[in-house]
N, C-alpha and C positions, 0 to 999 in steps of 0.2 A: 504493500500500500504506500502510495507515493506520502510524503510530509508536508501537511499546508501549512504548517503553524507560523513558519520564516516568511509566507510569502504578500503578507502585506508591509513586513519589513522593507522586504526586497523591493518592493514595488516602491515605497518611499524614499528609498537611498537611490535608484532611477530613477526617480523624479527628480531628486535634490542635485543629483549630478546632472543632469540634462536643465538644468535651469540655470546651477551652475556655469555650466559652458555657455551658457546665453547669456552671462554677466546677466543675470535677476538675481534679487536678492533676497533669503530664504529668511532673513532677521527679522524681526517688525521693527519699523521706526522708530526709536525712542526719542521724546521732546529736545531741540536744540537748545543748545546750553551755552550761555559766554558769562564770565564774572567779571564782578567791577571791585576794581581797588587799588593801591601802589601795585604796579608791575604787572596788574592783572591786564584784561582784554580792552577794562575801558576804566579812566578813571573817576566819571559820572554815571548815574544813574539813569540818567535821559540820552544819554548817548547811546547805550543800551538798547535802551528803547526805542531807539530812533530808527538803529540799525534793525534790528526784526521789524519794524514796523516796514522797513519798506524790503523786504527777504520775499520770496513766493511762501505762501498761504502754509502755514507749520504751528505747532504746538512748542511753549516757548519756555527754559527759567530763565533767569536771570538769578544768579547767586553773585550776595553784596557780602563783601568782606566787613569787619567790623570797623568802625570809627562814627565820625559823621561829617554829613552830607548837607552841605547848604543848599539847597536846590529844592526849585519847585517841578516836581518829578507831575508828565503830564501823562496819560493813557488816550494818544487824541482819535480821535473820529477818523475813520480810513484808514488807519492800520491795518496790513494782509492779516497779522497772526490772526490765528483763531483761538489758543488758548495761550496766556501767558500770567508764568507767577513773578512778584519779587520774594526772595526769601535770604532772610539773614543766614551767613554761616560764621562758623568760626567765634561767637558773640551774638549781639542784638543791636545791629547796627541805627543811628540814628538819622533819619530824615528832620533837617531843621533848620528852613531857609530860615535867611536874617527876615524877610515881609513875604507877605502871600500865601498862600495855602502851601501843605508841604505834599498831597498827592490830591489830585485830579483825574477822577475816571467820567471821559465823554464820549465811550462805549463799552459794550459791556463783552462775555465771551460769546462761542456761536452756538451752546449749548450747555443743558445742565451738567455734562462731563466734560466741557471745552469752556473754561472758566477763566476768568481775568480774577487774578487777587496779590495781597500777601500775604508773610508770611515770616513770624518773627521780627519784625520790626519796630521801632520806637519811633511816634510820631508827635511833630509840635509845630506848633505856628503861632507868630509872633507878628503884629501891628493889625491896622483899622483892616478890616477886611469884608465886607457889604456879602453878608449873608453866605461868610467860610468858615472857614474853619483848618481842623489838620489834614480831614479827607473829608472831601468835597466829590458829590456824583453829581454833574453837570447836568444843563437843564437839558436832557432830551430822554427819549425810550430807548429803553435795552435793558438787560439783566445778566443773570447768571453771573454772581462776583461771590468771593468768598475773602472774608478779612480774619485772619486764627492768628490767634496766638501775635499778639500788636499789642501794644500800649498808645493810648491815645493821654497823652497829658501835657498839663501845664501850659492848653492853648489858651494864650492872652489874644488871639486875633477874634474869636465870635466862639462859632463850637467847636466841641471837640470830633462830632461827624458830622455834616449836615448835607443833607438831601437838597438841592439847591431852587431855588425861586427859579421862576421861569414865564419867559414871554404867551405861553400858552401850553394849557393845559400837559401831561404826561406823565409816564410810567414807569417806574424802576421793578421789574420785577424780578424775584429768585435771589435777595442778599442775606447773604450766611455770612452771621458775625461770632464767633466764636475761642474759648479759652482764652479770651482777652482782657484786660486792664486799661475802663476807664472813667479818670477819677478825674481832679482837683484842674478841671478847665472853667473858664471865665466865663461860659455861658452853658448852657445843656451838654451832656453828654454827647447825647444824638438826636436831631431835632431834624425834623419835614419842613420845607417851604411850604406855605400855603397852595400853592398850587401845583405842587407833586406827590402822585399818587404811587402808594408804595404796598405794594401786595407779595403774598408770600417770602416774611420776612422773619426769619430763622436767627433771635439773640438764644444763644446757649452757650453755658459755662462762663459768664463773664462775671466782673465784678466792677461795680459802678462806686464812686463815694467821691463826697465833696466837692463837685459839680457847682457850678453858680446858680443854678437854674435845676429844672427838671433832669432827673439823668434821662430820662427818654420821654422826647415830646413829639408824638408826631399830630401835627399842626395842618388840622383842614381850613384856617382862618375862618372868616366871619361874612364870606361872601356870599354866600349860600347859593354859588354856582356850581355844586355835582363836579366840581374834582378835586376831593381826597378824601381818594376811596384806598381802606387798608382792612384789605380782607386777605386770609389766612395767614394770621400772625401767627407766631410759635417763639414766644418767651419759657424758658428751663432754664434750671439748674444753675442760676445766677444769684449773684449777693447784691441789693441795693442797700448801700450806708452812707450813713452821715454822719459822721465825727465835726463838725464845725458847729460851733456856736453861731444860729444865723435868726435872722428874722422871717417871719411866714414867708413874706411875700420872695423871700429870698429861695428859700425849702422850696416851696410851692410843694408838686408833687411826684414822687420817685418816678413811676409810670404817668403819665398824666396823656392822655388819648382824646384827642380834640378835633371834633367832628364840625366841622362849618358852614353845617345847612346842606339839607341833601344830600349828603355823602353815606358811605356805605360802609359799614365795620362787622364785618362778618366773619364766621369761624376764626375764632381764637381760642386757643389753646395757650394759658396761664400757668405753669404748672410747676411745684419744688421749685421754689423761689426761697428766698429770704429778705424783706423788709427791712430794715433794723435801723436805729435813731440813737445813738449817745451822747449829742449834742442836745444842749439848752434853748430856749427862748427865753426872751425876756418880753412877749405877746401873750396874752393871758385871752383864753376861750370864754367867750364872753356873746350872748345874743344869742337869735335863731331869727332869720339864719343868716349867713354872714360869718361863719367861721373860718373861713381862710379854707386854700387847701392842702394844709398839711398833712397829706393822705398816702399810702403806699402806693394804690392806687385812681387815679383819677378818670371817670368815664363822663367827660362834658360834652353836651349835646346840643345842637340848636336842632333849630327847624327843620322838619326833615329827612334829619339823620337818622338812617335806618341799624339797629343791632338785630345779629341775630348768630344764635350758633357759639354763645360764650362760656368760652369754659375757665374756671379760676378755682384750681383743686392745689391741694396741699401744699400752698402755701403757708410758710412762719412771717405776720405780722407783731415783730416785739419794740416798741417805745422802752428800750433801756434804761432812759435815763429819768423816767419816771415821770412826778408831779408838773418840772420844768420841762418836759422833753418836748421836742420837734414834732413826734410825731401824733397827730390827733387820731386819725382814722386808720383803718385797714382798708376800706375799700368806701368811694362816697362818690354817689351819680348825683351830677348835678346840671341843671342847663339857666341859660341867661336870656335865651332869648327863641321864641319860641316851644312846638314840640317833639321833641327825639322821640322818636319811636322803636318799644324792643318788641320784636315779633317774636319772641317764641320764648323758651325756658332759660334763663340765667342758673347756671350750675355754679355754685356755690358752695363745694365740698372738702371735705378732710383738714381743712384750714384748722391755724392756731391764731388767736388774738391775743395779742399780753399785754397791760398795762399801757392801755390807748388812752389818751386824755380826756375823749369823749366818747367813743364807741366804736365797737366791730364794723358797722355798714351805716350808711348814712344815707340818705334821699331830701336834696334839697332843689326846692322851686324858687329861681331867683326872677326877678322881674316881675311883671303882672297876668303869668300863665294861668287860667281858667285847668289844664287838662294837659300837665309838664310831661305825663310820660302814659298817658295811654292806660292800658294794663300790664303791667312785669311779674312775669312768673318766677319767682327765685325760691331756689329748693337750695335749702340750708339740713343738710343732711346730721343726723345726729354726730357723724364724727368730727363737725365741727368741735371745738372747744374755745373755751372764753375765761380766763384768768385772768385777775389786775384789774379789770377794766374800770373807770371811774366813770361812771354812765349815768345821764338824769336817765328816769325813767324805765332803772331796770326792771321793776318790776309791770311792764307794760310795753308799748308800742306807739311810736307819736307816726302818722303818715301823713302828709298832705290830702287833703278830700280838693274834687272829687275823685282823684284818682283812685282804680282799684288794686289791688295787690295780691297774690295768693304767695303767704309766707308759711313755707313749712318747718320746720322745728328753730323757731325762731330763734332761741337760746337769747347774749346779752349783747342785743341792738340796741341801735338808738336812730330814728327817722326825723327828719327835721322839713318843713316846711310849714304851710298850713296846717296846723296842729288839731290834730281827733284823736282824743285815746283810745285807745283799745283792750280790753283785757284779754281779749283773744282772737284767735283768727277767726275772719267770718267767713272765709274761705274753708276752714274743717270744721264749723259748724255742724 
């Protein structure tokens, strides 16, 4: 009996040889590669870049040796590559022009595994800068970026990320920011122009603190023209803190998610977080309503604004530093003008609350709204928990009327607006 067992060997090594002899080549292409630094390929980072940008259509890194880099390092529009990284080696190299943004992406990769980002890096920016920051996504559509493993800090020019203002409407979609560090910038951590829309947006593993502003704003403004829309968010496994002694208006709030009339906030996923405040105020909680929004997180709404699909599970909401602390709220919807409407179930699970100044969840009606938010369904599942908490009204439920509510195990809330007590739900009546 003749032996097959060799013969799809055999058949593969005449292939390999007869391709061979055709000079084709049996390798797969691995990503083209040139580093920057003393003695290296280039000794900027934009020259780099300059050079693949204008190479035939390839997948790209760019490995930067350690020091720093004064340079406004740009990702411009028309570049062939298709997928290109910056990545530190050797160290953590710094990007830190003397003025200007220190990286600018004005396109993005050509697919969700053909990606523009970087990668290990330390980024900063310094003077007046109209709506910059350290990394800046420019005002047009495109996506697929990924930012790991970066420090964004110490930017005295605006933010520390910012999604950029733009002459007309658009779309950043598919940014993955992750195992990053950013803290003690002069304005937001990472913040939306009002008229950029930013959808499927992936913060995991980061750690945010001391921030001038919000560490994360994204900002539908107050136009109530239907663009900014931020739908499939996905916030994990991140630290938001605050070590500085600041005033409310300063804190504002950690998340703070702002809708501008007609815009769209759908499916999000909240989830193993950390909240946390060991910094003072010297602003004292004081009215209803009108309490500032010193909240972990913030969901403001105008007119229009549609939710739906929100998930905020086992999150740790802890005001550390107690009686004086920073932080009021865990979680508090609020709108100014007009009505935000939530269509469907608010999930609200597995959460901790600890030693909030005012309460776990908050519902305030600002302006002269007849009907702020429609009906909101929020299921406050028993394994919530609520320790610390200094709450008017624990023993009860304040909501705005007439709006309706179905709260289920409401544990130690506190509702603010239009004030109706309650002794129980009328909804498990």
């Amino acid at each position: 009996m003749n032996d097959i067992s060799n013969r799809p060997v055999r058949r593969f090594a005449l292939l390999t040889a007869s391709m061979l002899a055709l000079g084709v080549s049996t390798v797969a292409q691995a990503a083209q590669t040139k580093t920057v630094g003393i003695g290296q390929d280039f000794t900027t980072i934009q020259a780099a870049l300059d050079y693949a940008a204008a190479q035939p259509a390839d997948d790209w890194t760019i490995n930067v040796d350690a020091g720093t880099y004064a340079e406004n390092v740009v990702f411009n529009a028309g570049s062939n590559y298709t997928s290109l990284k910056i990545v530190g080696v050797g160290g953590q190299p710094i990007i830190g022009p003397a003025t200007g943004n220190a990286v600018t992406f004005n396109r993005g990769g050509a697919s969700d595994t053909q990606r523009l980002g970087l990668d290990n890096i330390k980024l900063t920016a310094t003077g007046a800068i109209a709506s910059g920051g350290s990394v800046v996504f420019g005002d047009a559509a495109y996506g697929h970026l990924t930012l790991n493993n970066i420090v964004v800090s110490n930017s005295s020019a605006s933010q520390g990320i910012q999604f950029a203002n733009a002459t007309s409407a658009h779309t950043v979609d598919d940014v993955i920011i992750s195992n990053s560090n950013i803290s003690n910038n002069t304005g937001a951590g990472i913040r939306t122009g009002s008229t950029a829309s930013v959808t499927h947006l992936t913060l995991d593993t980061d750690i945010f603190d001391a921030n001038g502003a919000s560490h994360v704003l994204l900002n539908g403004g107050s136009s109530n023209a239907a663009i900014g829309d931020y739908d499939n968010l996905i916030i994990e496994h991140s630290t938001f803190g605050n070590t500085v002694a600041t005033s409310k208006a300063a804190f504002s709030a950690a998340l703070w998610l702002k809708g501008g009339g007609n815009d769209s906030m759908n499916d999000w996923l909240i989830t193993d977080n950390t909240f946390t405040n060991t910094a003072t105020t010297a602003d004292t909680p004081s009215g209803f309503p009108g309490q500032g929004n010193n909240a972990g997180i913030l969901l403001h709404g105008r007119a229009g604004d549609s939710y739906s699909g929100l998930q905020i599970t086992d999150n740790i909401f802890d005001n550390e530093a107690g009686s004086s602390g920073a932080l009021w709220y865990g979680l508090k919807i609020d709108s100014d003008n007009g009505s935000p409407q939530f269509t469907d179930v608010l999930n609200l699970t597995g959460n901790t609350f600890e030693n909030l100044r005012i309460g776990a969840l908050s519902f305030e009606a600002g302006g002269t709204m007849l009907n702020p938010y429609g009906t909101i369904d929020i299921h406050t599942a028993p394994d919530n928990t609520f320790t610390g908490i200094s709450t008017v009204n624990s023993a009860g439920l304040l909501v705005p009327e007439p709006s309706t509510f179905a709260l289920l195990g409401v544990g130690a809330l506190v509702s603010l607006g239009r004030k109706r007590r309650l002794t129980s739900n009328p909804k498990m009546a």
